[in-house]
C-alpha positions in Angstrom: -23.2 14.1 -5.8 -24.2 10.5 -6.4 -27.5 9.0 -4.9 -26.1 5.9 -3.7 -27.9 4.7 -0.5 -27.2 2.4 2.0 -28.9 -1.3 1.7 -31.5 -1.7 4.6 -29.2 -3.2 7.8 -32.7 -3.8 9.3 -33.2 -7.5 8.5 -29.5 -8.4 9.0 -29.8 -6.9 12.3 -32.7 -8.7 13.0 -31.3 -11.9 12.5 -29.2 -11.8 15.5 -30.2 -13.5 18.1 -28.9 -11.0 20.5 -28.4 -7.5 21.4 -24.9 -6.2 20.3 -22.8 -5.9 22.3 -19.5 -3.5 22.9 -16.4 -4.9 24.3 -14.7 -3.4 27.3 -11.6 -3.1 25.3 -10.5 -1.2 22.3 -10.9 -3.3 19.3 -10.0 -2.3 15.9 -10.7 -3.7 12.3 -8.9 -3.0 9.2 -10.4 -3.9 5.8 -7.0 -4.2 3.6 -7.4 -3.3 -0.4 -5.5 -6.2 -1.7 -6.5 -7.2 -5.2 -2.5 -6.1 -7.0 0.9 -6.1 -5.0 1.9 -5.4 -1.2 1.4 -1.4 -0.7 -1.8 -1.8 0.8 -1.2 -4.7 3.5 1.7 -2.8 4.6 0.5 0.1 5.3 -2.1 -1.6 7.8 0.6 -3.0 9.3 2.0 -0.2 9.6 -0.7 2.1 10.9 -1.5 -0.9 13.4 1.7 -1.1 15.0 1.3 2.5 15.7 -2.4 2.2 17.4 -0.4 -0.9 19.2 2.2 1.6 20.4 -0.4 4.1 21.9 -2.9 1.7 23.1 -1.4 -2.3 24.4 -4.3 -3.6 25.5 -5.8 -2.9 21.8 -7.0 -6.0 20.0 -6.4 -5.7 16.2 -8.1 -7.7 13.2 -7.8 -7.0 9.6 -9.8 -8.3 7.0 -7.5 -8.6 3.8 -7.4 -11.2 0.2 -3.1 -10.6 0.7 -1.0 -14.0 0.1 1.6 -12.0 2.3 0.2 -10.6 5.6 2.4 -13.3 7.4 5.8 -12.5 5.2 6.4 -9.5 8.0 6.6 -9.5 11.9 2.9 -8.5 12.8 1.9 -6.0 15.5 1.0 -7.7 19.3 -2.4 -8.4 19.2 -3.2 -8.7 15.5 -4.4 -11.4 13.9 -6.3 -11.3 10.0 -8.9 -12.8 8.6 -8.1 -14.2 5.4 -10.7 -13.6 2.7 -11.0 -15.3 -1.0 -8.1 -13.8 -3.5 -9.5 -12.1 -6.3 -7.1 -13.2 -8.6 -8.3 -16.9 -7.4 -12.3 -15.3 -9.0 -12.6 -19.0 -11.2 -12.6 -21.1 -7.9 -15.5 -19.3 -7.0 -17.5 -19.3 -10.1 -21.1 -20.8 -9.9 -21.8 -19.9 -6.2 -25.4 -20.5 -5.1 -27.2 -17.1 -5.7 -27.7 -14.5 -2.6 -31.3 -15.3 -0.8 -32.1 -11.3 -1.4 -33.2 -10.8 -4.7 -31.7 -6.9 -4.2 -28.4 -8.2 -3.6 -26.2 -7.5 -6.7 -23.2 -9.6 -5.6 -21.9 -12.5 -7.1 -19.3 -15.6 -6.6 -16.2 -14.3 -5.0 -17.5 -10.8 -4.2 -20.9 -12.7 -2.5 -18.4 -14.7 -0.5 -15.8 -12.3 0.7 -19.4 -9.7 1.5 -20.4 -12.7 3.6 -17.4 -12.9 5.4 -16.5 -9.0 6.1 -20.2 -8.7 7.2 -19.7 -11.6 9.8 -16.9 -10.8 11.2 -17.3 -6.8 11.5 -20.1 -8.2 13.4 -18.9 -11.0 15.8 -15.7 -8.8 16.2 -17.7 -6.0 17.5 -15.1 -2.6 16.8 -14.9 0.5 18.1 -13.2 1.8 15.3 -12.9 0.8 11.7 -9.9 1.3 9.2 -10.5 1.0 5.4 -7.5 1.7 3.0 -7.4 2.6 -0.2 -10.8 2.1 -1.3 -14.1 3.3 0.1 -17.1 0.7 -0.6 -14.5 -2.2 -0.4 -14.2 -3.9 -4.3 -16.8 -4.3 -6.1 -18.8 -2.3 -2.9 -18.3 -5.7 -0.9 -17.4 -3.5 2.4 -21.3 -1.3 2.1 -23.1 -4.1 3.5 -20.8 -3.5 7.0 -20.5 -0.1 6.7 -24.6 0.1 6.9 -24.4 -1.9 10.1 -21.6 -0.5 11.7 -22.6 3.2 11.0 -25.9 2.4 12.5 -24.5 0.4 15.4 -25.0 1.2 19.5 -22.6 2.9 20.7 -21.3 4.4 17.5 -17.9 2.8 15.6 -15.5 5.0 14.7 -15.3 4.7 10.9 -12.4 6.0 9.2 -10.8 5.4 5.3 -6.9 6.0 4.7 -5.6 6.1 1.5 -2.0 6.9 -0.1 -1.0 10.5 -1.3 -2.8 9.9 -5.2 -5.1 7.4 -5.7 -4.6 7.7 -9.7 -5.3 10.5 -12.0 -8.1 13.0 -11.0 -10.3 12.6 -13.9 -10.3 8.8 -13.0 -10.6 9.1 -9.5 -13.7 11.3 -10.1 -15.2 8.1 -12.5 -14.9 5.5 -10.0 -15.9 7.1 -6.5 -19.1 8.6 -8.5 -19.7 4.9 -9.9 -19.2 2.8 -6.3 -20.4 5.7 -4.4 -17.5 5.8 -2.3 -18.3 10.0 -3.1 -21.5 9.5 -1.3 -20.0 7.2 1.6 -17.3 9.8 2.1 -19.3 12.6 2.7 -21.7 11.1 4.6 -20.5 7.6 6.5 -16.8 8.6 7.2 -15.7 10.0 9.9 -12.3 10.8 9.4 -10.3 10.8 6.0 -6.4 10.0 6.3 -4.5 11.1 3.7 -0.7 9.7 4.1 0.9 12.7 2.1 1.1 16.5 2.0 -1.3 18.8 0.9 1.5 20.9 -1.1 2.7 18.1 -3.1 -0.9 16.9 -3.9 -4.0 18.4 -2.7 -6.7 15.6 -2.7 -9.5 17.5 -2.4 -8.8 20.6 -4.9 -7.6 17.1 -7.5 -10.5 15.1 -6.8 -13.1 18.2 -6.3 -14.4 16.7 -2.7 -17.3 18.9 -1.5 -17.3 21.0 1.6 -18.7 18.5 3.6 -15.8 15.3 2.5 -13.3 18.5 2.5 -14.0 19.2 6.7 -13.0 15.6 7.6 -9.5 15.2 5.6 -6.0 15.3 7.6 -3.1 15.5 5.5 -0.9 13.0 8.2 2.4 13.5 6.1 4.2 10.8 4.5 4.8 7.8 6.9 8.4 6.5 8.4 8.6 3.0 9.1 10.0 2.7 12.4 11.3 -1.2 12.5 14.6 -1.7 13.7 17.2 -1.8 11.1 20.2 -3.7 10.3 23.4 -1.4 10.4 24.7 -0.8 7.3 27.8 -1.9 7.5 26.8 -5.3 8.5 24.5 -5.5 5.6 27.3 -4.4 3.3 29.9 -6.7 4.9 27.2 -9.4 4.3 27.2 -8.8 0.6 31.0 -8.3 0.3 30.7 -4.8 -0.9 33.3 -2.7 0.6 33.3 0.3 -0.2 32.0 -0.1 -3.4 28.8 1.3 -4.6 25.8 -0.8 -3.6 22.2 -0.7 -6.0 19.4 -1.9 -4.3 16.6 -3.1 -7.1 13.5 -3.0 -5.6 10.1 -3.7 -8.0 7.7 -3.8 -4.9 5.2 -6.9 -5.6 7.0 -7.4 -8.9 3.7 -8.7 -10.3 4.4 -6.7 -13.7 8.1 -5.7 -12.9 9.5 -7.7 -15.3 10.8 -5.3 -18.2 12.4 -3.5 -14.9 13.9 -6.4 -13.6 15.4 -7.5 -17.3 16.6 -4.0 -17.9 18.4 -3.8 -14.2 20.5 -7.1 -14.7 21.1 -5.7 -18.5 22.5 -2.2 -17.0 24.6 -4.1 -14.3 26.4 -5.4 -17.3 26.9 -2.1 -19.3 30.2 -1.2 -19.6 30.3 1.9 -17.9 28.3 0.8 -15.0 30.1 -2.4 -14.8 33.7 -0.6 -15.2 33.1 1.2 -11.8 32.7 -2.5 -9.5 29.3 -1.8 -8.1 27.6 -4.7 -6.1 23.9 -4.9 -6.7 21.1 -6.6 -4.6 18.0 -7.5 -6.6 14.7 -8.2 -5.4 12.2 -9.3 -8.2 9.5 -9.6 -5.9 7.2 -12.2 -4.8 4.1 -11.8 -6.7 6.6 -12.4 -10.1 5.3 -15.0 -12.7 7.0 -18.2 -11.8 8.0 -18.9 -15.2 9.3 -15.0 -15.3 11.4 -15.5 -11.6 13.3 -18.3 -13.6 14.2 -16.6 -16.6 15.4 -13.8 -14.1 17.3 -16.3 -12.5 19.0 -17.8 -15.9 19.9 -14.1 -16.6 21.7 -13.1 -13.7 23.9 -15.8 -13.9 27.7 -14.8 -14.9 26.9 -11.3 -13.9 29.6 -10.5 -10.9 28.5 -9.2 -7.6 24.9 -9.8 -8.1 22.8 -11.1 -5.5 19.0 -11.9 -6.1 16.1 -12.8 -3.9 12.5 -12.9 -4.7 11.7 -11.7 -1.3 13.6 -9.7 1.8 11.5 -9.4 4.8 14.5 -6.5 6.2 14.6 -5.0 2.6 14.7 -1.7 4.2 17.9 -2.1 6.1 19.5 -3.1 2.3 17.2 0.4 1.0 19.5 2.3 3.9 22.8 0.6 2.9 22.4 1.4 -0.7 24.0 4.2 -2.4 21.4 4.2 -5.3 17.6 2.4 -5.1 16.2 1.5 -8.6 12.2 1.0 -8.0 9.1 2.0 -9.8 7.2 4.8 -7.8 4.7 3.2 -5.6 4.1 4.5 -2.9 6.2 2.2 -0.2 9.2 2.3 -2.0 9.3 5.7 -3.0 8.5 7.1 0.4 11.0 4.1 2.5 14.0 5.2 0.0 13.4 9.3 0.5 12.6 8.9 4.0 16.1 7.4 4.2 17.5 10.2 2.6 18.4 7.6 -0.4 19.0 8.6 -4.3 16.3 6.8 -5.6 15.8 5.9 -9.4 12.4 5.6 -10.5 10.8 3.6 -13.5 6.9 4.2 -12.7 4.2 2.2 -13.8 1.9 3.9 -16.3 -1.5 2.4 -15.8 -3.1 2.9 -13.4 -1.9 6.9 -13.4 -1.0 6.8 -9.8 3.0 6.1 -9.9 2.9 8.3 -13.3 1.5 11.0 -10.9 3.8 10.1 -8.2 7.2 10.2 -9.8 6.6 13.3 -12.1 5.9 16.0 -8.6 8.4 14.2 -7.0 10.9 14.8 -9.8 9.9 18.2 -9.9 11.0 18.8 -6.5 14.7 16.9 -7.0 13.5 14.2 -4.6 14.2 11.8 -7.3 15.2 10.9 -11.2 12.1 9.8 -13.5 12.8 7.3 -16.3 9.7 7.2 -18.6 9.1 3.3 -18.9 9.0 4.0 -22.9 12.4 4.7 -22.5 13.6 2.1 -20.4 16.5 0.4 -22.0 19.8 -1.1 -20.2 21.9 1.3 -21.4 19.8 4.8 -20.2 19.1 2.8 -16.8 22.7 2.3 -16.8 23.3 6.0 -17.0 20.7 7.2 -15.1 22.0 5.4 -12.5 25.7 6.6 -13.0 24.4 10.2 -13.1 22.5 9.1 -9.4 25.6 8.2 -7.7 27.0 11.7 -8.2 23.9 13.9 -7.8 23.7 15.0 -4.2 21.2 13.0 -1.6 17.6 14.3 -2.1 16.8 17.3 0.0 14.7 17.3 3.0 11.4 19.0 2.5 8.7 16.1 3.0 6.9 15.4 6.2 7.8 11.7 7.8 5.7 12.2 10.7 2.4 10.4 9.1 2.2 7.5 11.1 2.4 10.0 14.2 -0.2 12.1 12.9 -2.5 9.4 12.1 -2.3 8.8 15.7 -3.3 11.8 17.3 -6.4 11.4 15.2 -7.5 7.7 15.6 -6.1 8.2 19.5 -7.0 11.8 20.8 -4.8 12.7 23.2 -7.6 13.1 26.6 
């Protein structure tokens, strides 16, 4: 076990210059992992609209670095705090140094430390929310953690993360290097894991002791529950009959672009293209600029294409489609199964995660794997020509993670 400790909270308590204090009302703060695409702010979204659902009066903050928190319909009573990009790190270089000579951090991670540790305490929560990754980057979020865990009355501190947060051997390396290890067996409360124990068991993979073992809930997958746009009114939209209809959906599309190139090069395949499919294309809002026109350039002249670098009711199209192309992250993946969708899946490779991901998924039929080192137009073309006649995917995942999550964050009295 590692022998991180906590920094001393005693002199930044001590600078207050009053007591704290506990607000009347439930208040809850999210710290949002945010450094590469969109999985991470959505899923706070998502898990805050359900502590919205069960509790009204709840006011609801996240702290997060995401260009996109206001691209989707946010929860009543949430607002975020937005907190220096890390793929903005040169704006930040040559910050004054940190007063405490024990403080390792640095330029952006000094300033966003500053600004989680300011507002966790102005804001005051009764509970706490991390995703995805235990010390906050770069152990930015320890600093808080030390205040909150030793805060009167106590804050409810609990991390969430996805159902594989990369390969074992790697996870192992970077909790035992942040000490996220020693923060979840000894700071944590509660440990939500948004999967299922039989498709990957977290703490058997990432060899969690007793003590981190006792606090994990295996919530089941989560089920967005927006309203959606009927399908026939998104199909009529898009002219598409009652021919088939492929969704392309590259998440973030950040480093989609071989995907994106080798969808628009299937679409015009001649057996693909023989059949009259329509096909929506996403390529993402986090794409290269430079890339998103060359996209653009390329789909021209192909018929019964319609592209958009981002679709705020992209699930409604997920539910219309006969056939979602994606990589396997975790949003996508689970939003096109939970629909009962034949999903085709082109995972990324590094980090291991969506490797993970879309090979235990495959195994269970839920979806087809194509290795990205065999990604061409032509075996996307079949793969997604074999998808259209393979039966729906069957029904053997849980849904019910938001729910779950719930009942522990909000115990029923």
């Amino acid at each position: 076990m590692s022998t991180t400790a906590f920094p001393d909270p005693a002199p930044l308590r001590a600078q207050r210059p009053h007591p704290r204090r506990q607000p009347p009302s439930m208040r809850a703060l999210f710290y949002s992992h945010d450094v590469f695409g969109l999985g991470h702010i959505r899923r706070t979204l998502a898990l805050a609209g359900e502590l919205g659902r069960r509790l009204p009066g709840a006011a609801m903050l996240a702290l997060t670095g995401s260009f996109e928190t206001h691209a989707w319909e946010l929860p009543d009573n949430f607002d975020y705090v937005k907190l220096p990009a890390w793929n903005r790190n040169a704006l930040y270089g040559g910050l004054p140094p940190h007063a405490s000579r024990h403080d390792p951090f640095r330029d952006v991670t000094y300033l966003r430390e500053g600004l989680i540790q300011e507002t966790a305490d102005a804001f005051s929560p009764h509970l706490l929310i991390v995703d995805n990754a235990p010390a906050g980057l770069n152990r930015e979020l320890v600093r808080a953690l030390a205040c909150l865990r030793a805060a009167s009355p106590p804050v409810h501190l609990v991390f969430i993360m996805a159902d594989i947060y990369d390969s074992a051997s790697a996870t192992r390396r970077s909790w035992q290097r942040d000490g996220a290890d020693w923060l979840l067996e000894e700071v944590y409360d509660d440990i939500l894991v948004f999967g299922m124990r039989e498709v990957y068991d977290i703490v058997a993979e990432y060899g969690l002791p007793p003590a981190t073992a006792e606090k994990v809930t295996y919530c089941g997958y989560y089920r967005r529950t927006e309203r959606l746009t009927p399908p026939e009114e998104v199909r009529a939209a898009l002219g598409v009959g009652d021919a088939p209809l492929l969704v392309l959906a590259p998440g973030g599309g950040a480093d989609a672009q071989a995907l994106v190139s080798a969808f628009l090069g299937a679409l015009r395949e001649p057996a693909l293209a023989g059949i009259g499919a329509h096909a929506f294309a996403v390529t993402g809002p986090l794409i290269n600029p430079h890339e998103r026109t060359r996209v653009e350039a390329a789909a021209q002249g192909i018929p019964n294409l319609t592209v958009r670098s981002f679709e705020e009711d992209l699930l409604s199209y997920l539910n219309a489609a006969d056939v979602v192309v994606g990589m396997c992250g975790y949003n996508t993946t689970v939003e096109t199964l939970s629909l009962g969708k034949r999903l085709v899946a082109i995972p990324r490779q590094r980090p291991e995660e969506q490797m993970e991901r879309a090979t235990r998924f495959a195994e269970r039929g839920l979806l087809t794997m194509l290795h990205p080192s065999d990604l061409t137009p032509s075996a996307l073309a079949q793969a997604i020509l074999q998808r259209l006649i393979d039966p729906p995917p069957p029904a053997v995942l849980d849904f019910d993670g938001l729910r779950n999550a719930g009942d522990v964050l909000v115990p029923t009295p």
